[in-house]
C-alpha positions as YAML, in Angstrom:
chain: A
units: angstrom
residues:
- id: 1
  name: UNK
  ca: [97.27, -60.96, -100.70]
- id: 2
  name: UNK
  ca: [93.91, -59.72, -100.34]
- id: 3
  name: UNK
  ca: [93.74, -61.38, -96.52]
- id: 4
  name: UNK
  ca: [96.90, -60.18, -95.85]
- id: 5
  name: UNK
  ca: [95.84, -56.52, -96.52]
- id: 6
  name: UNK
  ca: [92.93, -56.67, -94.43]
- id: 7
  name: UNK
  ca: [94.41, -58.07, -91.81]
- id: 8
  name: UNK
  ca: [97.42, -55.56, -91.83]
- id: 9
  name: UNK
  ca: [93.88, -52.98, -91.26]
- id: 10
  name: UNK
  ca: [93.47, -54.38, -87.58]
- id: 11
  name: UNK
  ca: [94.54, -52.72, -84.48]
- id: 12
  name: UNK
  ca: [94.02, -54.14, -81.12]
- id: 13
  name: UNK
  ca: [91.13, -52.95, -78.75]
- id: 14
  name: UNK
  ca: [93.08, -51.69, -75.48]
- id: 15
  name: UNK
  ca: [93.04, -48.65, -73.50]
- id: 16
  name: UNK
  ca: [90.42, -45.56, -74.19]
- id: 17
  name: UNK
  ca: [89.77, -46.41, -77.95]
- id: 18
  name: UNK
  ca: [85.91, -46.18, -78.75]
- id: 19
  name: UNK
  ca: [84.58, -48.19, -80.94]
- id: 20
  name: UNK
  ca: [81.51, -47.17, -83.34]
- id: 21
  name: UNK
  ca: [78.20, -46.83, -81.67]
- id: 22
  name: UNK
  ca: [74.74, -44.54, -81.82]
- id: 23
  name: UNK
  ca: [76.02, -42.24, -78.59]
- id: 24
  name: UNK
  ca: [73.60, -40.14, -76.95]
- id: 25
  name: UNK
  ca: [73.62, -37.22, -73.85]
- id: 26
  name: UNK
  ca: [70.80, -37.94, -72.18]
- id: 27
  name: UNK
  ca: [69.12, -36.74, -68.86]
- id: 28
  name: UNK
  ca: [67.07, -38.67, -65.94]
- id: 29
  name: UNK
  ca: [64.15, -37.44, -64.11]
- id: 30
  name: UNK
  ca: [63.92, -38.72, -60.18]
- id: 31
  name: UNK
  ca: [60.85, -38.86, -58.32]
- id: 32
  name: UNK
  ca: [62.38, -35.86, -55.97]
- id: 33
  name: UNK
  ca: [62.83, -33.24, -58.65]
- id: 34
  name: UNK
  ca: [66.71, -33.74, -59.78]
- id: 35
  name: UNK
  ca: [67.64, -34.14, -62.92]
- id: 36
  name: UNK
  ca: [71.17, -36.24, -63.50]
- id: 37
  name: UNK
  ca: [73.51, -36.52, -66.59]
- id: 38
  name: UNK
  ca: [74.40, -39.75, -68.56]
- id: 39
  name: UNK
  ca: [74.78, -41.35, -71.92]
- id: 40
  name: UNK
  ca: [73.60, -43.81, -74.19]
- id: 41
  name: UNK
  ca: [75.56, -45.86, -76.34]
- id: 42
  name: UNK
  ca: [73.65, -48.44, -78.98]
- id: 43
  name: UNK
  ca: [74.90, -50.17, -81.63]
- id: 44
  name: UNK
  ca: [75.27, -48.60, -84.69]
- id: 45
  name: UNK
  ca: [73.78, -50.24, -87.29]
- id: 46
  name: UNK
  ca: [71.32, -52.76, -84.96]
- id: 47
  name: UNK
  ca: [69.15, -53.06, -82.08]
- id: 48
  name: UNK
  ca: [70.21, -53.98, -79.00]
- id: 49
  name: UNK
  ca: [70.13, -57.65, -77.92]
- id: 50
  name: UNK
  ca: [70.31, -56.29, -74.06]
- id: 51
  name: UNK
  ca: [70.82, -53.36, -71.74]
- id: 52
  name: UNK
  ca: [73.52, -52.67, -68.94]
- id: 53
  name: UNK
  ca: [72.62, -50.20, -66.54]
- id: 54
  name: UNK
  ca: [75.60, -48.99, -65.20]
- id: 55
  name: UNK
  ca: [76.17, -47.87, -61.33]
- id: 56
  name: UNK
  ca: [79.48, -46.73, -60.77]
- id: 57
  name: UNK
  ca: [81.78, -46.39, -58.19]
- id: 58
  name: UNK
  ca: [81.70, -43.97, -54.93]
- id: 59
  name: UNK
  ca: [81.64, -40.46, -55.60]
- id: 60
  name: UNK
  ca: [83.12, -39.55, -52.84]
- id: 61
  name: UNK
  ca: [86.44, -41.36, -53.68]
- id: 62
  name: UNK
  ca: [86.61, -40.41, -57.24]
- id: 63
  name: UNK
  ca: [83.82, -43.06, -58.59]
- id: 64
  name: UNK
  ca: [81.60, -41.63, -61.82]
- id: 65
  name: UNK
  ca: [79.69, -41.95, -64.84]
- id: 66
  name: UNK
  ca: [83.65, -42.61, -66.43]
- id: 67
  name: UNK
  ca: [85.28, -44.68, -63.96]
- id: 68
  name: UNK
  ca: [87.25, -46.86, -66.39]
- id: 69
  name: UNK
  ca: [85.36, -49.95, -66.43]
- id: 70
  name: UNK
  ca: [81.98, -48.05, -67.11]
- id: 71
  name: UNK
  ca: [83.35, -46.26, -69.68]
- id: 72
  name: UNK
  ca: [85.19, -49.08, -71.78]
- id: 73
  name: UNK
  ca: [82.17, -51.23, -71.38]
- id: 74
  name: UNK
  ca: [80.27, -48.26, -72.98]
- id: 75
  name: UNK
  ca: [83.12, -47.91, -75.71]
- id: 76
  name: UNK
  ca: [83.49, -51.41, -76.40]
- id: 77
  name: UNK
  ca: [80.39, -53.39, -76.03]
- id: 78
  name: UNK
  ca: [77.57, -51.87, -78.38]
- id: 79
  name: UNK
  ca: [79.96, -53.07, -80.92]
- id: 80
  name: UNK
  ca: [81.06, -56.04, -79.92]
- id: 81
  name: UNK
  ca: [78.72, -57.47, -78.19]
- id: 82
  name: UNK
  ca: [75.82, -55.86, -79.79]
- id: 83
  name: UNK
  ca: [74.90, -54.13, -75.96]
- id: 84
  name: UNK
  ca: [73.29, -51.33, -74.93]
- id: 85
  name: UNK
  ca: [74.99, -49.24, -72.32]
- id: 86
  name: UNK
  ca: [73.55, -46.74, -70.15]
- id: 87
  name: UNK
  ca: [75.74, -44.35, -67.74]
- id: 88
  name: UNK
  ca: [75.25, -41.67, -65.61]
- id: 89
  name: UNK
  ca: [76.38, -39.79, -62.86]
- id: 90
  name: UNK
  ca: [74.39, -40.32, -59.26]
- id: 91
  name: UNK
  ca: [73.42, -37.03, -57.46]
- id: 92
  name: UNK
  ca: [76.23, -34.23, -56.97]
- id: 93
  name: UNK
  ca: [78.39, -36.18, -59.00]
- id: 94
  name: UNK
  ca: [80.49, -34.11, -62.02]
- id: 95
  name: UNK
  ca: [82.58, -35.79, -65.00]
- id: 96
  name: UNK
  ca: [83.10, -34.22, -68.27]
- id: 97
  name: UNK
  ca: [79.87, -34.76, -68.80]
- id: 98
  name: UNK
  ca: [78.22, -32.25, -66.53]
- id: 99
  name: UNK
  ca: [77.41, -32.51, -62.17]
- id: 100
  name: UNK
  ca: [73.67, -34.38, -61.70]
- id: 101
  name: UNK
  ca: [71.88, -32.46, -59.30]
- id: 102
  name: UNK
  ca: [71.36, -33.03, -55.77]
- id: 103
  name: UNK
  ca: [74.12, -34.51, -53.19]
- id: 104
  name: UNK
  ca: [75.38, -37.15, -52.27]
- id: 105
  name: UNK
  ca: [73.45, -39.50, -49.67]
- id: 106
  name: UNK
  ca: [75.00, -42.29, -48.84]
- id: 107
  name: UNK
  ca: [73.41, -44.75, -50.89]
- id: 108
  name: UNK
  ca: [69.87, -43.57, -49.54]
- id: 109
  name: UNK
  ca: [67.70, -41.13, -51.65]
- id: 110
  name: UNK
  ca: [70.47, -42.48, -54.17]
- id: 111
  name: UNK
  ca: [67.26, -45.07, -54.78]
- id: 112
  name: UNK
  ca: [65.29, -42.64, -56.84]
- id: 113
  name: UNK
  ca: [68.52, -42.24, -59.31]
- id: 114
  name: UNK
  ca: [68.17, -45.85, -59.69]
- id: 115
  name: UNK
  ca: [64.48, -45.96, -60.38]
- id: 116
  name: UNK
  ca: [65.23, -42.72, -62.97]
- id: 117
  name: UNK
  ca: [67.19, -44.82, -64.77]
- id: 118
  name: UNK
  ca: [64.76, -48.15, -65.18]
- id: 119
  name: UNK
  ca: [61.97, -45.69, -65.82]
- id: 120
  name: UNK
  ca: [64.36, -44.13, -69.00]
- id: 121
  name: UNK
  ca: [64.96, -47.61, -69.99]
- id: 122
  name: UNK
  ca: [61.13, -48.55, -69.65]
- id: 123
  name: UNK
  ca: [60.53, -45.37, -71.57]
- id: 124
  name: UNK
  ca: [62.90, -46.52, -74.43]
- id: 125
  name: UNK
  ca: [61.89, -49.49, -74.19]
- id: 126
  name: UNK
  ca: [65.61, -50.81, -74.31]
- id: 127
  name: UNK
  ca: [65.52, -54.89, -74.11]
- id: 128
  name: UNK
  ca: [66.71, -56.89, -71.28]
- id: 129
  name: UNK
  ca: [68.30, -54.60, -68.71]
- id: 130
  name: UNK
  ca: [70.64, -55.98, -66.19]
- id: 131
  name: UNK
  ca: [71.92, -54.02, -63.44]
- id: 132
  name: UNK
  ca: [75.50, -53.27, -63.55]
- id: 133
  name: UNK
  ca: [76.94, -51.94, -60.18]
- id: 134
  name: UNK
  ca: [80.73, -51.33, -59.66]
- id: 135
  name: UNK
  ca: [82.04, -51.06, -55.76]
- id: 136
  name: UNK
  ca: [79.40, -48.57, -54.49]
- id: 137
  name: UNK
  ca: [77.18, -49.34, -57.37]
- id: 138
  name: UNK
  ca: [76.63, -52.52, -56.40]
- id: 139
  name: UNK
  ca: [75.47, -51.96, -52.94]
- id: 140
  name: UNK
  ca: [73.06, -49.89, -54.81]
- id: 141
  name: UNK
  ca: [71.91, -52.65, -57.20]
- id: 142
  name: UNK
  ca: [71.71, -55.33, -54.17]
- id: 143
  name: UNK
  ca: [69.21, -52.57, -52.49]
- id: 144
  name: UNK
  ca: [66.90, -51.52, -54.95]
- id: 145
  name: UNK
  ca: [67.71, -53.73, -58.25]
- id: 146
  name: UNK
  ca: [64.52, -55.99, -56.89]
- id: 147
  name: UNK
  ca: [62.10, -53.17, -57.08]
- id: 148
  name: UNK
  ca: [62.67, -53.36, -61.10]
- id: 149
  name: UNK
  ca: [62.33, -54.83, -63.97]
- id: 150
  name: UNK
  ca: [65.60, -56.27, -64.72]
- id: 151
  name: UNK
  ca: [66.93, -59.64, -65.68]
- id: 152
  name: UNK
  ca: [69.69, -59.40, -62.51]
- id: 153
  name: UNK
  ca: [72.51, -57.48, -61.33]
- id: 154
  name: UNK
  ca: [76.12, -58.31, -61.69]
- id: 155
  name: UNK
  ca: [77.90, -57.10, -59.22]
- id: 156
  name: UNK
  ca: [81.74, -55.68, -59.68]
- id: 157
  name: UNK
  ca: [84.10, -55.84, -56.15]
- id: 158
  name: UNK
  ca: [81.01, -55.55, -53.93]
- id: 159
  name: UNK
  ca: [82.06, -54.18, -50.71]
- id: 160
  name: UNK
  ca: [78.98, -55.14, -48.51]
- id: 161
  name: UNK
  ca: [79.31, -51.71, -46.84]
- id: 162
  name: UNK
  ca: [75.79, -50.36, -47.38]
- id: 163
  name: UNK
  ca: [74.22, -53.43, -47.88]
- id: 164
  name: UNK
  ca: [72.15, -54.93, -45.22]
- id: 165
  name: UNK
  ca: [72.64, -58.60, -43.90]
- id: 166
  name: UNK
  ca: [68.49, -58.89, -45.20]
- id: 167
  name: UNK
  ca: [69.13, -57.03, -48.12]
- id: 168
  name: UNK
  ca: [71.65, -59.55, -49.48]
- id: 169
  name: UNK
  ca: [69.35, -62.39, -48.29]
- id: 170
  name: UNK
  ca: [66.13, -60.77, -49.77]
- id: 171
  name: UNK
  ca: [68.01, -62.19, -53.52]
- id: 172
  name: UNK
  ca: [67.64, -65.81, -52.47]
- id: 173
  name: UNK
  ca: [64.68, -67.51, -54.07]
- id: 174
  name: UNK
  ca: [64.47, -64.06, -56.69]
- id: 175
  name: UNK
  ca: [63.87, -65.06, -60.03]
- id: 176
  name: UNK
  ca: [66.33, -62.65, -61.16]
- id: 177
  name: UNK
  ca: [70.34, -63.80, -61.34]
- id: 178
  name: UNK
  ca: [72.58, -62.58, -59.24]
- id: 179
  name: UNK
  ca: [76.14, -62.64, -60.47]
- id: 180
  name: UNK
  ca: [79.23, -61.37, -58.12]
- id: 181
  name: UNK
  ca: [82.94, -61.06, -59.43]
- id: 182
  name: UNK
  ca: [85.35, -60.72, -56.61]
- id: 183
  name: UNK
  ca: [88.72, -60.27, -57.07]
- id: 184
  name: UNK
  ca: [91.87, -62.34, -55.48]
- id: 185
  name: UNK
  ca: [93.41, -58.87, -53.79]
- id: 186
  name: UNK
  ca: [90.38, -56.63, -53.23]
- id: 187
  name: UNK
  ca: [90.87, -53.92, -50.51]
- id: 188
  name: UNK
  ca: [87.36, -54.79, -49.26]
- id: 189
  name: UNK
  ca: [85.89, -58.37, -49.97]
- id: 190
  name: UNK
  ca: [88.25, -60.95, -50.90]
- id: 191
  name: UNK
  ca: [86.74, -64.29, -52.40]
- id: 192
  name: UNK
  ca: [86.98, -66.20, -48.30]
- id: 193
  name: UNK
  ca: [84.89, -63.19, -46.74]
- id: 194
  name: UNK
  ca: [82.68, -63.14, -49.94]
- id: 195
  name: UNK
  ca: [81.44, -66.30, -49.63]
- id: 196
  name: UNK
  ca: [80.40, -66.10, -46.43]
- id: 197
  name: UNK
  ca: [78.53, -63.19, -46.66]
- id: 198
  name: UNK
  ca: [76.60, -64.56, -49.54]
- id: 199
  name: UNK
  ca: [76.24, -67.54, -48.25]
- id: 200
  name: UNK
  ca: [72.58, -66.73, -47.59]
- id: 201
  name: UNK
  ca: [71.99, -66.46, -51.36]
- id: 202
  name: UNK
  ca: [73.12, -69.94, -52.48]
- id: 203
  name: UNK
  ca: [72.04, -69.10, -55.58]
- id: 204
  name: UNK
  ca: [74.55, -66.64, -56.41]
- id: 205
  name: UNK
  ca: [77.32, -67.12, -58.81]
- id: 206
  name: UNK
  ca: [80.17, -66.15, -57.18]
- id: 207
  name: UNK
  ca: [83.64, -65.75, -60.01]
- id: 208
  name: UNK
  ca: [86.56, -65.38, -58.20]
- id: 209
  name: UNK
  ca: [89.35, -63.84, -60.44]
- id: 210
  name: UNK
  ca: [93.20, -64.37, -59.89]
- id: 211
  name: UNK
  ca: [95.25, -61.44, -59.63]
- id: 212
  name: UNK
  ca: [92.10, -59.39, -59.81]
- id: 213
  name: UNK
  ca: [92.00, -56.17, -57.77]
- id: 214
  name: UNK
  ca: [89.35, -53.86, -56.45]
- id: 215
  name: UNK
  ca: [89.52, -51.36, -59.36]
- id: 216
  name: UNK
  ca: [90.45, -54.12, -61.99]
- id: 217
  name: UNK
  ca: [93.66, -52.17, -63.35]
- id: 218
  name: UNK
  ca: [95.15, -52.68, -66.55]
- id: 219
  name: UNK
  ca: [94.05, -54.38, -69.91]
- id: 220
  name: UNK
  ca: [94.13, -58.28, -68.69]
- id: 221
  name: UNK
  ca: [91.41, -57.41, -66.09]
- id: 222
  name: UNK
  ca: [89.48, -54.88, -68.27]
- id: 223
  name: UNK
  ca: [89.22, -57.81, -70.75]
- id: 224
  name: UNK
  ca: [88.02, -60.56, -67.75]
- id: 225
  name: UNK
  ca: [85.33, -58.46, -66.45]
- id: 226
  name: UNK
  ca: [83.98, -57.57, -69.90]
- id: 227
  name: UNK
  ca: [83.77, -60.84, -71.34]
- id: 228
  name: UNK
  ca: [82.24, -62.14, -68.01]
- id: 229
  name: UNK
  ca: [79.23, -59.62, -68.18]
- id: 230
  name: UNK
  ca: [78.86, -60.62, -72.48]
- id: 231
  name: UNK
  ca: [79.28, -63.96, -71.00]
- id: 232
  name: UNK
  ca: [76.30, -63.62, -69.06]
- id: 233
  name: UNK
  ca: [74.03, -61.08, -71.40]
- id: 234
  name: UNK
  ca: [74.48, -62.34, -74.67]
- id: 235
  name: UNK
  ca: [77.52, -65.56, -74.23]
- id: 236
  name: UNK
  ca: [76.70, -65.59, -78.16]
- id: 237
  name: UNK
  ca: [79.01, -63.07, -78.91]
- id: 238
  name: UNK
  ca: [81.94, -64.34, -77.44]
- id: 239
  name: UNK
  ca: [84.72, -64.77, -77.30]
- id: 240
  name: UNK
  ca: [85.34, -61.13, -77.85]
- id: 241
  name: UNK
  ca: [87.73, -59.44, -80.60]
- id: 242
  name: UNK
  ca: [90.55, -58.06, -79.17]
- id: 243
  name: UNK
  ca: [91.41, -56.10, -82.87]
- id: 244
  name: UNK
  ca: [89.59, -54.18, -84.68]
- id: 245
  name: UNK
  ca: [89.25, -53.29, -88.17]
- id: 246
  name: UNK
  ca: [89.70, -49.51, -89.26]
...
């Protein structure tokens, strides 16, 4: 009876619903004088294991700190994964949480934002960051992920718009892992075209997902690209609850 109470206490994990976590505004400092907006989300009641440092989509077309995937990972993961999650919004970009300074520039000066966030991380000293770049993001991470300390970059729909030919290539024979997830019906990249662009990085780990599309819409997907980043940051905590106890 007992069992059957607690279970009759579980909801399912879907959607917007946050989870418990230590949630923090915080603020980064670039090299060029801007300061940009973001949070922090730890688990509540340990430390971290590891650190995802997100990069989100293009401003430009609607991409921020709260694009969906960012934000569930943030929701979700501290506590069930027992993951750090860092956001924030790249120059001239505005969500609810506030605008970061600056402009937009193309993925250019967009390297000190980058390097604001690894030195907040350093400063922290959160464990294990990994690079977490989504569309635009990741063209960001391929760039200027090497120039830091992180364990890799996984890399969400990469367009390869930004991204130069020696750029990509500059990840072969990195100690760090590179990990690409390219969906079956993106707009941009679809799993052919990706591996030939990567083929100069042999050493990538390129996931194709069925059905998967450039903004990974709906639950299903939300779910696959989560559990492929625990998967590869801490594969001891899957698989991952889909309920959760109130």
């Amino acid at each position: 009876m007992a069992f059957a109470l607690l279970e009759d206490q579980l909801t399912e994990i879907r959607g917007p619903r946050e989870l418990p976590a230590r949630r923090e505004e915080i603020e980064l400092h670039t090299e060029d004088g801007l300061t940009l907006v973001g949070e922090l989300a730890l688990p509540l009641n340990a430390e971290p294991v590891a650190t995802l440092v997100t990069l989100h989509p293009l401003p430009t077309a609607g991409g921020f700190m709260d694009s969906h995937i960012l934000r569930k990972a943030a929701a979700r993961l501290p506590a069930l994964a027992n993951i750090a999650v860092l956001r924030f919004n790249t120059r001239g970009t505005t969500s609810p949480r506030g605008t970061s300074d600056g402009a937009f520039d193309g993925g250019v000066a967009e390297q000190h934002d980058v390097a604001a966030a690894m030195q907040f991380v350093a400063d922290r000293a959160l464990p294990n960051p990994w690079l977490v770049g989504w569309s635009f993001g990741t063209e960001l991470a391929l760039k200027y992920g090497r120039n830091h300390d992180v364990r890799g970059a996984i890399l969400l729909s990469p367009p390869l718009h930004r991204a130069t030919a020696d750029e990509v290539t500059a990840w072969e024979g990195d100690e760090r892992r590179l990990v690409a997830l390219i969906p079956e019906h993106d707009d941009y990249l679809k799993p052919a075209e990706a591996a030939e662009r990567f083929a100069s990085v042999p050493s990538i780990e390129l996931i194709n997902v069925a059905d998967g599309k450039h903004l990974w819409v709906g639950e299903s997907q939300t779910r696959r690209v989560l559990g492929e980043i625990v998967r590869i940051v801490n594969p001891d905590a899957l698989p991952l609850p889909t309920e959760w106890a109130e």
